[in-house]
C-alpha positions as CSV (number, residue, x, y, z in Angstrom):
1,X,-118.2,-12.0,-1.3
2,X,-114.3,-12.0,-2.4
3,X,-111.7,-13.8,-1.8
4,X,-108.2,-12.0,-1.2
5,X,-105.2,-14.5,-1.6
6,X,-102.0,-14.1,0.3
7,X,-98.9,-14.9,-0.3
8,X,-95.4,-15.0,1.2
9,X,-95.5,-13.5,4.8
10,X,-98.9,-11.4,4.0
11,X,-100.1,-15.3,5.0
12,X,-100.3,-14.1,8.3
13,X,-103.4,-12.2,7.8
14,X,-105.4,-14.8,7.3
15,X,-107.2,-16.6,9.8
16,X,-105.6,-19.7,11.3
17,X,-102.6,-19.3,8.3
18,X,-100.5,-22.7,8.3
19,X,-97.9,-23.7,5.4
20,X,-100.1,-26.6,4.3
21,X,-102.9,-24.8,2.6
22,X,-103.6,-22.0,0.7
23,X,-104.1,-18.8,2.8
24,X,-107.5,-17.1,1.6
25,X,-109.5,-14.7,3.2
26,X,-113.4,-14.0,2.1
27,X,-114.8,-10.9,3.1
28,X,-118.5,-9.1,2.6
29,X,-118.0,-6.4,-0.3
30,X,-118.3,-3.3,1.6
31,X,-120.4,0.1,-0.3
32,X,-117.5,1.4,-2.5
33,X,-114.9,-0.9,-1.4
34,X,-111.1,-0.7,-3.3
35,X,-108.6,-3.2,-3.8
36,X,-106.9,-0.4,-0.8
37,X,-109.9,-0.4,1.6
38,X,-109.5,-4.6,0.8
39,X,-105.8,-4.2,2.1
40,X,-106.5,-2.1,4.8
41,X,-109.5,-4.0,6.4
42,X,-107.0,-6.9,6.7
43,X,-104.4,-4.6,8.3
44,X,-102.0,-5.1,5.7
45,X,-99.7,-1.9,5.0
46,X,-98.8,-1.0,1.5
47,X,-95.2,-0.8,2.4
48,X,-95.5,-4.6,2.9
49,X,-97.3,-5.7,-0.8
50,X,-95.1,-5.7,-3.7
51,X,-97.6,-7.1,-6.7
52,X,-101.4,-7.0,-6.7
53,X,-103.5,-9.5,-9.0
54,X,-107.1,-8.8,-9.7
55,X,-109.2,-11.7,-11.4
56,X,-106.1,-12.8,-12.8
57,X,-104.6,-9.8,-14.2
58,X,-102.1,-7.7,-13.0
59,X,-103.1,-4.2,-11.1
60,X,-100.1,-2.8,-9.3
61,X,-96.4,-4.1,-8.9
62,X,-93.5,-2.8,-7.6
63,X,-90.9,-4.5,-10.6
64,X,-89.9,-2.2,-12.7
65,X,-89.7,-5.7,-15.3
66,X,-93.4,-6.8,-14.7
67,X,-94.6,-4.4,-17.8
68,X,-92.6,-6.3,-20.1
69,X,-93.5,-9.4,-19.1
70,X,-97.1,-9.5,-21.2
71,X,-99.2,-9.6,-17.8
72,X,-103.1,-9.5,-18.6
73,X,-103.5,-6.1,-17.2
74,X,-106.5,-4.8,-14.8
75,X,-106.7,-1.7,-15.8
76,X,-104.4,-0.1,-19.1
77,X,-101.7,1.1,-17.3
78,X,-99.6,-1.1,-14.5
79,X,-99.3,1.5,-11.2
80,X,-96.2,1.2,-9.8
81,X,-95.7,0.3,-6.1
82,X,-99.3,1.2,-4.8
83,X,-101.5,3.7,-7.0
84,X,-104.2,2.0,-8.3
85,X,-105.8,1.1,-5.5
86,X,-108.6,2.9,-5.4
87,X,-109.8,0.2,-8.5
88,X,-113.3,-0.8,-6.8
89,X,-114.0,-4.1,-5.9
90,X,-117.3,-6.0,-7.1
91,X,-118.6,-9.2,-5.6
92,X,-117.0,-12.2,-6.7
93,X,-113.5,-10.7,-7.5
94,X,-110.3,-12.3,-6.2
95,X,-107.6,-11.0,-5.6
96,X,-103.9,-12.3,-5.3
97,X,-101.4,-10.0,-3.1
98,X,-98.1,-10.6,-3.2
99,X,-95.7,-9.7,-0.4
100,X,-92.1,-8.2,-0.6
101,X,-90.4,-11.4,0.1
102,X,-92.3,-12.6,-3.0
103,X,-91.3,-9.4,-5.5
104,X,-89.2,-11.9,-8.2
105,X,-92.2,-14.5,-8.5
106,X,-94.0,-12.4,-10.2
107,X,-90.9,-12.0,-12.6
C-alpha cells in the first residue's frame, strides 16, 4: 500500500475531502506503478501539480528556486514541471503532491 497526500485543490481527489483533516488517499501498488500512473489513477492532470514529494524528498517541481533551496532530493537531479514520473513506486512509499495554488509553499 501507499499513501498519496494532497494538497491545496488536488484535495478534491480524495475520498470524502473536507478542510478539517488531512486529505490522504491509499492505494494497492499496482505491477510497475510510477509516481505518473499514481497521478493518473486518481485522475489528477499534470497541468494541475506543481511539486511532487516522495518519502520526503523532493522529485519534480515546477519553481525554478526549489534547487537552491537544499531539498533532500529523490532522485540526483530535480525534473522540472513533470519528467520524472516514470520514478516507480514500491509499497510503503508516500507521496506528497502539491497543486498549483500551492507552488510558493514549497519555496
Amino acid at each position: 500500500m501507499i499513501e498519496v497526500y494532497l494538497y491545496g485543490r488536488l484535495r478534491r481527489f480524495a475520498p470524502e475531502p473536507r478542510a478539517d483533516r488531512e486529505a490522504v488517499v491509499r492505494l494497492e501498488v499496482q505491477p510497475g506503478e510510477t509516481v505518473g500512473s499514481v497521478l493518473e489513477r486518481l485522475g489528477i492532470g499534470l497541468d494541475e501539480v506543481a511539486h511532487v514529494f516522495l518519502n520526503g524528498a523532493l522529485l519534480t517541481t515546477c519553481n525554478s528556486m526549489a534547487p537552491w533551496l537544499r531539498y533532500q532530493r529523490a532522485r540526483e537531479d530535480i525534473f522540472p514541471c513533470g519528467p520524472g514520473l516514470d520514478t516507480p513506486v514500491h509499497e510503503g512509499d508516500r507521496l506528497g503532491v502539491f497543486g498549483r495554488d500551492m507552488a510558493m509553499l514549497v519555496v
